[in-house]
LOVEX-719675 format. One record per residue (C-alpha): x negated, y negated, z negated. Coordinates in steps of 0.2 Angstrom, whole numbers, plus 2048, in hexadecimal, padded with zeros to 3 digits. Each point is the difference from the previous one (the first is absolute). Layout:
XYZ...
***
This chain:
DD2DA77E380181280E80980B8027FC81380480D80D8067FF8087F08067EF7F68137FC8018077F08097FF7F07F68107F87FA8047EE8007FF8007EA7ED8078027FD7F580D8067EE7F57F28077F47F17FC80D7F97EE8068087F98117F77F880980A7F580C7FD7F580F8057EF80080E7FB80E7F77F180A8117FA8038027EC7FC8138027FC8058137F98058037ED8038138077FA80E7F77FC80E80B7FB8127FC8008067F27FB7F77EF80680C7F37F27FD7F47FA7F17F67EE8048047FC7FA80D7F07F48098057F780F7F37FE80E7FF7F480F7FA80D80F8028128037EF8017FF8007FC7EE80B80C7FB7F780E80A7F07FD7F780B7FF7EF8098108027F18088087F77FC7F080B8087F58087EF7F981380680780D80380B8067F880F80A8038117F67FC80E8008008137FB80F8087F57F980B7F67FA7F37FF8117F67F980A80E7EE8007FC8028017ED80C80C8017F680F80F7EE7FA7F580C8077F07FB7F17F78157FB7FF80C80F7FE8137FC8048098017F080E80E80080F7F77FB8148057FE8077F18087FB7F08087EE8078088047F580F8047EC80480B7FA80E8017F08048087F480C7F57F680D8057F380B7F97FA8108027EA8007FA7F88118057F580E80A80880C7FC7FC8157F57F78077FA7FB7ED7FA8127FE7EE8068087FB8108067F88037EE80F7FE7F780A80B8097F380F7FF8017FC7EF81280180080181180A7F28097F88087FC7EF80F8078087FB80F8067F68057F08117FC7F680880A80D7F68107FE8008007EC80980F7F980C7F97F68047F380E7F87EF7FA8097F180A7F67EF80180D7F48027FC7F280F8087EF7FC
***
């Protein structure tokens, strides 16, 4: 699926219609569903990189990181889909460490740039430190 200017913004009941393709959380303990999963067809994948190829293919649908669109998305090979609501994720991230001597040089750049880059998102991203 594309969208062009001339085609209007897809809704939530057109979109339950098309495949999914879902990443696996890699977490040992969740039972949360996250995003949305409002259709019944759905394939879940265990990388990013799977659903990229999938949707890139033409299987289906799937929200992905930015990051990893860049190049299928300037190439034309990806198009983002022009929807009415729900376009874009937000999620929480936390930073877990050993705090004082515990903590290397490494970890705290970590810790900063990850602060800085949360700092500077538009809508205001927070990465909670604990």
């Amino acid at each position: 699926m594309c969208c062009t200017a001339r085609r209007p913004p897809i809704n939530n009941e057109r979109l339950s219609r098309e495949l999914q393709i879902v990443i696996r959380d890699s977490a040992s303990e969740t039972s949360v569903d996250a995003g949305w999963l409002g259709t019944d067809r759905r394939w879940t994948v265990s990388s990013v990189q799977s659903a990229l190829e999938m949707v890139t293919s033409g299987i289906g649908f799937a929200w992905l990181p930015k990051a990893d669109l860049e190049y299928a998305l300037q190439s034309g090979k990806l198009k983002k889909l022009k929807l009415i609501s729900g376009s874009e994720r937000n999620f929480h991230m936390y930073a877990i460490f050993g705090k004082g001597e515990r903590t290397g040089p490494a970890t705290r750049l970590l810790v900063e740039l990850l602060q800085a880059e949360c700092n500077a998102c538009p809508r205001r991203g927070s990465l909670r430190i604990v």
